[in-house]
C-alpha positions as CSV (number, residue, x, y, z in Angstrom):
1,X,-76.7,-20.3,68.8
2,X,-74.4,-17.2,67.2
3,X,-75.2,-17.0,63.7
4,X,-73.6,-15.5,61.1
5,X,-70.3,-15.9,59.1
6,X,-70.5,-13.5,56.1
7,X,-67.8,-11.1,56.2
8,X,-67.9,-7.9,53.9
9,X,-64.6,-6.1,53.8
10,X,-64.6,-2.7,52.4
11,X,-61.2,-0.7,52.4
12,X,-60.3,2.9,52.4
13,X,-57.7,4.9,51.7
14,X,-57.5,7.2,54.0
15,X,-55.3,7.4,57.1
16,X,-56.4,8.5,60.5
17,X,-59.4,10.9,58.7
18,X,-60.5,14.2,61.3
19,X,-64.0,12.8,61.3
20,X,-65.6,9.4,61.0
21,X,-69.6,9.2,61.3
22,X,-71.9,6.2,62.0
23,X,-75.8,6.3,61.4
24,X,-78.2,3.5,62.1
25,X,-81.7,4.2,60.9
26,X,-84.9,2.0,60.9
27,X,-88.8,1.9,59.4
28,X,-90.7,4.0,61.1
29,X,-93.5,1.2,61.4
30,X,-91.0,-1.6,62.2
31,X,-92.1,-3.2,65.4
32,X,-88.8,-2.9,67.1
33,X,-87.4,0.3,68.8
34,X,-83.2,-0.5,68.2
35,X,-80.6,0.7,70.8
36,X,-76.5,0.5,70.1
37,X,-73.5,0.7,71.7
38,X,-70.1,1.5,70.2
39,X,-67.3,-0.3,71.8
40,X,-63.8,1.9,71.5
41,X,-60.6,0.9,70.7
42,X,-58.4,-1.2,73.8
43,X,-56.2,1.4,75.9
44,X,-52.7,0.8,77.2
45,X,-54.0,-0.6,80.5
46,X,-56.6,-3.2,78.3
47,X,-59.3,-1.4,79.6
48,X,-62.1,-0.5,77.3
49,X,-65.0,1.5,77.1
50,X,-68.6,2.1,75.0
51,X,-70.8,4.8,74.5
52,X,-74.3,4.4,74.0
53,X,-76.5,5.4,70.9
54,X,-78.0,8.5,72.5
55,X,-77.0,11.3,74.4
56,X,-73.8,9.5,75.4
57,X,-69.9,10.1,75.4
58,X,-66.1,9.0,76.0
59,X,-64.4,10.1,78.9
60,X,-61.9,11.6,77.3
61,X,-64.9,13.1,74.4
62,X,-63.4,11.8,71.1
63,X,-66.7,9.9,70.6
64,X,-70.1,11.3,71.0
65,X,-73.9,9.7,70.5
66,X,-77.2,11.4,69.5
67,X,-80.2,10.7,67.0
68,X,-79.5,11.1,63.5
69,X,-77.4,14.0,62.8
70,X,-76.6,14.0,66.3
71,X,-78.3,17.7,66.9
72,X,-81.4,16.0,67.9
73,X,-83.1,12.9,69.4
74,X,-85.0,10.6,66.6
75,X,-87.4,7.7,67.6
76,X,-86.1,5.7,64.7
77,X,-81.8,6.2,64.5
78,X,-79.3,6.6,66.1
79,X,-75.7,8.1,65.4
80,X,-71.9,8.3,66.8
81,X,-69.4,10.9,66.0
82,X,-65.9,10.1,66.1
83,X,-63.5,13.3,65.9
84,X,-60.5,12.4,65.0
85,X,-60.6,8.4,65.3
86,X,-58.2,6.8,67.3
87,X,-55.8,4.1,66.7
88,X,-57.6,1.0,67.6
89,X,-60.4,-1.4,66.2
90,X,-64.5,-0.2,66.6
91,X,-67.1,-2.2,67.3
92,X,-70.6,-1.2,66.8
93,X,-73.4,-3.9,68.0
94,X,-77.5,-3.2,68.0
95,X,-79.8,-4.7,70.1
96,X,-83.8,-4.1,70.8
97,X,-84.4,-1.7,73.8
98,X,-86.2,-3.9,75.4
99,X,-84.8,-7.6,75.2
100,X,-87.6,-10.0,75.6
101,X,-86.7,-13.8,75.2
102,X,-83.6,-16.2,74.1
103,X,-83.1,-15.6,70.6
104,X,-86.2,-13.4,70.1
105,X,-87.0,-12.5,66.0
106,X,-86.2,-8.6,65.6
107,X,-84.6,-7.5,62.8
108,X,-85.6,-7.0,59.1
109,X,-84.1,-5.7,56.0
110,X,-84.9,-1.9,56.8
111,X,-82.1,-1.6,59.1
112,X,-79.6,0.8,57.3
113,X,-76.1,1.3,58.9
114,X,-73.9,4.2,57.4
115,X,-70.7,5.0,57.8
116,X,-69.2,8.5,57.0
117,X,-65.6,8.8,56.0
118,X,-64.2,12.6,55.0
119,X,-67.6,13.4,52.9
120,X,-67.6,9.5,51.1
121,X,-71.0,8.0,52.6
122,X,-71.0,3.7,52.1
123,X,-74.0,2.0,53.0
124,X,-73.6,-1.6,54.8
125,X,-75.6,-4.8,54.4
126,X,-78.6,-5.2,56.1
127,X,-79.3,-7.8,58.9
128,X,-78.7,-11.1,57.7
129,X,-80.9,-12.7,60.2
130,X,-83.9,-12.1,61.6
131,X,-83.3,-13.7,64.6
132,X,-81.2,-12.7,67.6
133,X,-81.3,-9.9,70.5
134,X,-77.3,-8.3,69.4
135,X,-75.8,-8.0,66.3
136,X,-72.4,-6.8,66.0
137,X,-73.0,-4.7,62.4
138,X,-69.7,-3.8,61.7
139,X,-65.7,-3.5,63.0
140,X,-64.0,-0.1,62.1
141,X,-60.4,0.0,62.0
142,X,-59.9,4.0,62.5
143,X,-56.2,4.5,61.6
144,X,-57.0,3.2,57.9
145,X,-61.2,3.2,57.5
146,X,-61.1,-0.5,56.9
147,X,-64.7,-1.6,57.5
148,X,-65.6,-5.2,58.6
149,X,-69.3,-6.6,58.4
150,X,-68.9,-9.6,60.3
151,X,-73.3,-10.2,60.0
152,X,-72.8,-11.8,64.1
153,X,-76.2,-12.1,65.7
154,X,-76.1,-12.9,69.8
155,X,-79.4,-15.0,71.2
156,X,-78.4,-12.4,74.4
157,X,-76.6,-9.6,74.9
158,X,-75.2,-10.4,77.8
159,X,-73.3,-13.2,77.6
160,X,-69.9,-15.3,77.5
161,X,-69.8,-18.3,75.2
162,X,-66.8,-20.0,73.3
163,X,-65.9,-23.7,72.2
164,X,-63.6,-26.1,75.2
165,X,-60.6,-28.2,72.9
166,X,-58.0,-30.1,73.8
167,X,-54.8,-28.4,73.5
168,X,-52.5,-31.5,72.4
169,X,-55.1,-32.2,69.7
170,X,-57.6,-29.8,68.4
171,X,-60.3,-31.9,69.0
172,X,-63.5,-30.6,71.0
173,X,-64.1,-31.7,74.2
174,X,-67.8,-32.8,75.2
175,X,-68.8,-32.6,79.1
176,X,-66.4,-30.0,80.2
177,X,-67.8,-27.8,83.2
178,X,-67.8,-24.9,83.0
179,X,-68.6,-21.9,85.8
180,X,-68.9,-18.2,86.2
181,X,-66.9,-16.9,89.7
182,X,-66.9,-13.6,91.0
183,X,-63.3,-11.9,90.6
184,X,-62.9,-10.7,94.0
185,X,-64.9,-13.8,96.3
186,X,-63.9,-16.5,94.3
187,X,-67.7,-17.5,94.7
188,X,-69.7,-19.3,91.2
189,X,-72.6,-17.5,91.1
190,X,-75.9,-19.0,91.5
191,X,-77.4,-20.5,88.4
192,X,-74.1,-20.1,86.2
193,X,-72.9,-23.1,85.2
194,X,-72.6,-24.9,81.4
195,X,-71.7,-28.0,80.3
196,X,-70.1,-28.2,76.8
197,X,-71.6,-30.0,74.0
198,X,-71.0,-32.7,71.8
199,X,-69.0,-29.7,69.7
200,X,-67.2,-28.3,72.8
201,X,-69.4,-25.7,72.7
202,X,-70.6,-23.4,75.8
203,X,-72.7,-20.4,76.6
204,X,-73.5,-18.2,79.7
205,X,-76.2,-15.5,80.1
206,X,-78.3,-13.6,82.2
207,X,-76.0,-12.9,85.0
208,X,-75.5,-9.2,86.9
209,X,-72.8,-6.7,85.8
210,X,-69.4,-7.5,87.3
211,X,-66.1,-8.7,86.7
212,X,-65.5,-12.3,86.7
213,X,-63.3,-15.4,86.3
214,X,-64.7,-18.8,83.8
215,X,-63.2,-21.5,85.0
216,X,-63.0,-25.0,83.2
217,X,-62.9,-28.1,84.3
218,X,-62.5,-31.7,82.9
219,X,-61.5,-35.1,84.6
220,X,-57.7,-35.5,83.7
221,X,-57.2,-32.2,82.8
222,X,-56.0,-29.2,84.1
223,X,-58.4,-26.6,85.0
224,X,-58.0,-23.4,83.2
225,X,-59.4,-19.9,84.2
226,X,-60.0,-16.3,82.2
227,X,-60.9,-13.7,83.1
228,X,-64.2,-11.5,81.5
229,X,-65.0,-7.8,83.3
230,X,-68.3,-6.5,82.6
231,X,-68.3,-3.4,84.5
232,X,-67.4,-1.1,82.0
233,X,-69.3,-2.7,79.0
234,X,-72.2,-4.8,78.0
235,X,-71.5,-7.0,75.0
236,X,-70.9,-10.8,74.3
237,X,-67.8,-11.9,75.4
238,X,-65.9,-14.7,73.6
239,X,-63.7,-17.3,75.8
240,X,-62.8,-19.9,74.2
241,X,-60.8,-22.5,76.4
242,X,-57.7,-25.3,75.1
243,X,-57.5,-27.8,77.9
244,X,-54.5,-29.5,78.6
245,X,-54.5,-33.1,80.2
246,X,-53.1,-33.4,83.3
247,X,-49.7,-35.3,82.5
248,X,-46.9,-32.6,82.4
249,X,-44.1,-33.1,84.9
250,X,-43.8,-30.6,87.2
251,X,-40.4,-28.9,84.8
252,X,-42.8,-29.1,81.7
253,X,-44.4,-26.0,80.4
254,X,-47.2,-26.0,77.5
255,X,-48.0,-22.8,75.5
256,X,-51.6,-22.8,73.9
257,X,-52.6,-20.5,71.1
258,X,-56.2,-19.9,70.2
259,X,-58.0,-17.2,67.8
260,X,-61.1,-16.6,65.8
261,X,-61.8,-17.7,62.0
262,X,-59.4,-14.9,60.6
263,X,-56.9,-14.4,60.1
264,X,-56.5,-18.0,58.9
265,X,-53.2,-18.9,59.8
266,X,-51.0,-18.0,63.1
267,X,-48.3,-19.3,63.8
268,X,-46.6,-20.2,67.3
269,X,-43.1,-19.6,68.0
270,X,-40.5,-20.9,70.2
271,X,-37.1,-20.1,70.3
272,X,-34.8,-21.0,73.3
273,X,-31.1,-22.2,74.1
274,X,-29.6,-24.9,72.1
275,X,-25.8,-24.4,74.4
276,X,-22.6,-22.6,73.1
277,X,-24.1,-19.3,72.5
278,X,-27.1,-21.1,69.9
279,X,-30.8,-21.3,69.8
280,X,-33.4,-23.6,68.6
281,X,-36.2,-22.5,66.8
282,X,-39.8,-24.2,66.8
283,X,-42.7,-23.5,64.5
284,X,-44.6,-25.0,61.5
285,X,-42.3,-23.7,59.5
286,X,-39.1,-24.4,60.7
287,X,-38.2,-27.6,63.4
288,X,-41.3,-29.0,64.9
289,X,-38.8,-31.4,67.7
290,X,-35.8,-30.5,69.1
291,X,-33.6,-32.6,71.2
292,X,-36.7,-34.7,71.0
293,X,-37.8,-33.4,74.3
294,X,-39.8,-29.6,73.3
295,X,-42.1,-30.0,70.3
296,X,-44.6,-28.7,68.0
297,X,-48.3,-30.8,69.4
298,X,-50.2,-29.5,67.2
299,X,-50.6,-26.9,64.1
300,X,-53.6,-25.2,62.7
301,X,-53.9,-23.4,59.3
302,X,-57.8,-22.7,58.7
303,X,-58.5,-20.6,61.7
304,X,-59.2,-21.4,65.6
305,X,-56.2,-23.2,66.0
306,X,-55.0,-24.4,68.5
307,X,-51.2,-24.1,67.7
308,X,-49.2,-25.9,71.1
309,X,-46.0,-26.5,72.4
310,X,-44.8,-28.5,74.9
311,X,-41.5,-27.9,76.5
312,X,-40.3,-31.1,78.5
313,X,-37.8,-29.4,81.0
314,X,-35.8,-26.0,81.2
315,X,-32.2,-25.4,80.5
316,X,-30.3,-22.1,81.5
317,X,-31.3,-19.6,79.1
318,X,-33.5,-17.8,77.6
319,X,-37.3,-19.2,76.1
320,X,-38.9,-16.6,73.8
321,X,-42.4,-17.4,72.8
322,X,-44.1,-15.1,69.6
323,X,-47.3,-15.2,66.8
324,X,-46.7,-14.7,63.6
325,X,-49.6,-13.6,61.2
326,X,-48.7,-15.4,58.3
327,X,-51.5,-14.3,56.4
328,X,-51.1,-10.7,56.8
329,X,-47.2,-11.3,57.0
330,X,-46.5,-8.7,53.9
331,X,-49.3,-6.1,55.4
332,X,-47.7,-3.3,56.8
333,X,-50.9,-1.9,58.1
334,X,-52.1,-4.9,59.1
335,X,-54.9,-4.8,62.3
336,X,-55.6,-8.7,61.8
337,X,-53.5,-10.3,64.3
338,X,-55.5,-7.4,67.0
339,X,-58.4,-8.5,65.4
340,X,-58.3,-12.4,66.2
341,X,-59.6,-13.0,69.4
342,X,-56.3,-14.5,70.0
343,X,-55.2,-15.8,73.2
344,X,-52.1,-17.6,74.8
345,X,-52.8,-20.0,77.5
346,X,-49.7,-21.0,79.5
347,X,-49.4,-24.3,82.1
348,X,-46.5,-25.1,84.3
349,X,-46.5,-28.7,85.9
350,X,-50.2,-29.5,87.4
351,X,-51.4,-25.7,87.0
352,X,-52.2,-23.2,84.3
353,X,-49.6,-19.8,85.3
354,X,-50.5,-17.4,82.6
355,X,-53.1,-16.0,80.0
356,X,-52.8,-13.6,77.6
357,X,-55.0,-12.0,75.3
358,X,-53.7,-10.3,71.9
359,X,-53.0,-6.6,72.2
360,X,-55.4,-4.2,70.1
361,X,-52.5,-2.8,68.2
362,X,-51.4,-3.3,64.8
363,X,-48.4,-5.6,63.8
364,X,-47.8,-8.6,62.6
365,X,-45.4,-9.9,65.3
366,X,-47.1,-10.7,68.7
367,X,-44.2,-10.9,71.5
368,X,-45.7,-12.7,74.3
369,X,-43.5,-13.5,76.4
370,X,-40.3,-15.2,77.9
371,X,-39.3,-17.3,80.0
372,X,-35.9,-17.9,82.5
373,X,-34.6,-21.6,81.9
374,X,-32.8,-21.3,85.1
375,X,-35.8,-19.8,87.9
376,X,-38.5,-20.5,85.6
377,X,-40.1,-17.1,86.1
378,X,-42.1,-16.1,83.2
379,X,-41.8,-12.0,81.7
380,X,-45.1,-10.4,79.6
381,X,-43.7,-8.6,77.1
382,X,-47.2,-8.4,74.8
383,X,-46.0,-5.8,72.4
384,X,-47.0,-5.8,68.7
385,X,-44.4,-5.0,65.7
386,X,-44.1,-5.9,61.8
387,X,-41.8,-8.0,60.3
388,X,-42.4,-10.9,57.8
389,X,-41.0,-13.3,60.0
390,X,-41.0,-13.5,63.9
């Protein structure tokens, strides 16, 4: 089970600051030795990186690790210097150094986690569970300082879990398989394969470093796929899955957004060609049919989604699917939209064609994609922007 739902947002005013620090201390009686790993903000190529709690550093240096004041090792801290902070979200999870069991008790209230900003020192909650062997303490944005406590705690650290829905309707789907494949054989690996609850829900752990493909399957749907590389990093991995039944015409495309508990509402958009030079426009908030063949499935406003689309055939012109963050729509720093988990899940006909997770950038505007009405090929764009409308 994850636990944990309390979020604990603490602003700052400062903007891209030279220095940003982050301590972790302990008791020095507490039965548990602690080890962390800082994940780093996504690069252009999606790649990311983290650097341990000790003795550890980026490739390109802007992030180092050492025991408390980072001059010397300390049995009981650990700390990470980021000079200057980069553009990009943070993410700092602890874990025991030597993970012993599922869901094994070790944490107590004499964890402190500090973070340093240009002199001003702020303290963070302590553990909100005893229970767990990672807990993601906190999300640092480091062009603005924004802290987020999300209080997460992992039964493993290595693992890939996330909820199976149906795309048309929101609602969970129960018996879904679901299997771990190596990237480059194609192979499931031995041992990895989950079945999804009563709540949709799924989780995979214990499996070697390596980068992978989850694939999930359903009678009368279409199997989906995403992919989840653990070469570079060790860290739970969310992949949540919307399953689309296996009744689009082989012209029909269906566009699936997904995301996390915040921001609370995203909003899909379509726009394509409506003839003589004009263009239809699908979302909550405008038309939710046109020509009562593409239409608006289903519309989410508390978190998760799914927000879908179905597009019963393609006419000569353009199809330009974006997200809006309507929560954070008059934020013009806003990193919640990068911050989401969101993902775009795209079938054509039998088969799913595309999948795209949401750029760590900030914006407002996701531009996913488009789409050629008259060859059907499909164009990434996956840039980020700000606008209080798409």
């Amino acid at each position: 089970m994850i636990m944990g739902t309390l979020l604990l947002c603490l602003s700052s005013a400062h903007l891209l600051a030279s220095e940003i620090t982050i301590t972790v201390r302990w008791g020095t009686f507490s039965p548990t030795q602690l080890a962390g790993a800082l994940l780093l903000p996504e690069q252009p190529d999606g790649s990311r990186e983290s650097v341990q709690g000790r003795n550890d550093s980026s490739e390109d240096g802007h992030v180092s690790s050492g025991g408390g004041d980072l001059r010397g090792m300390s049995m009981n801290s650990l700390a990470w210097r980021i000079e200057p902070p980069q553009q990009g979200l943070y993410q700092l999870y602890l874990f025991p150094q030597a993970e012993s069991g599922f869901n094994m008790r070790a944490w107590d209230s004499q964890v402190v986690v500090e973070v340093e900003i240009e002199g001003e020192v702020r303290r963070l909650d302590p553990p909100s569970s005893s229970n767990g062997n990672a807990w993601h303490a906190l999300t640092l944005n480091g062009a603005t300082g924004e802290i987020h406590q999300p209080q997460r705690f992992f039964p493993v650290r290595r693992m890939i879990y996330g909820n199976v829905r149906n795309a048309q309707t929101g609602e969970p789907l129960a018996g879904v398989t679901v299997r771990l494949v190596d990237a480059l054989s194609g192979s499931p690996l031995e041992g990895q394969t989950a079945v999804t609850s009563d709540t949709g829900f799924y989780v995979l752990h214990s499996f070697p470093m390596g980068r992978y493909a989850v694939t999930f399957e359903q009678e009368d749907y279409i199997e989906a796929r995403s992919s989840v590389d653990f070469m570079r990093y060790d860290l739970p991995a969310l992949r949540n899955a919307l399953l689309s039944q296996d009744n689009l015409p082989p012209s029909s495309v269906r566009i699936a957004l997904s995301w996390g508990a915040t921001p609370p509402d995203l909003d899909a958009h379509l726009r394509g060609p409506a003839g003589e030079d004009e263009e239809f426009h699908i979302s909550y908030h405008n038309m939710r049919i046109y020509d009562e063949r593409h239409y608006l499935d289903v519309d989410a406003r508390e978190g998760f989604g799914p927000e879908t689309i179905t597009i019963n055939g393609l006419d000569p012109g353009t199809y330009r699917f974006t997200v809006h963050d309507f929560t954070n729509r008059r934020n013009r720093n806003s990193w919640g939209l990068a911050g989401s988990g969101a993902r775009v899940t795209v079938y054509h006909g039998s088969q799913q064609v595309a999948e795209f997770p949401v750029p760590q950038r900030e914006g407002t505007v996701w531009d996913v994609f488009t789409i050629d009405g008259t060859t059907g090929a499909l164009t990434p764009l996956n840039e980020l922007r700000f606008a209080e409308g798409p």
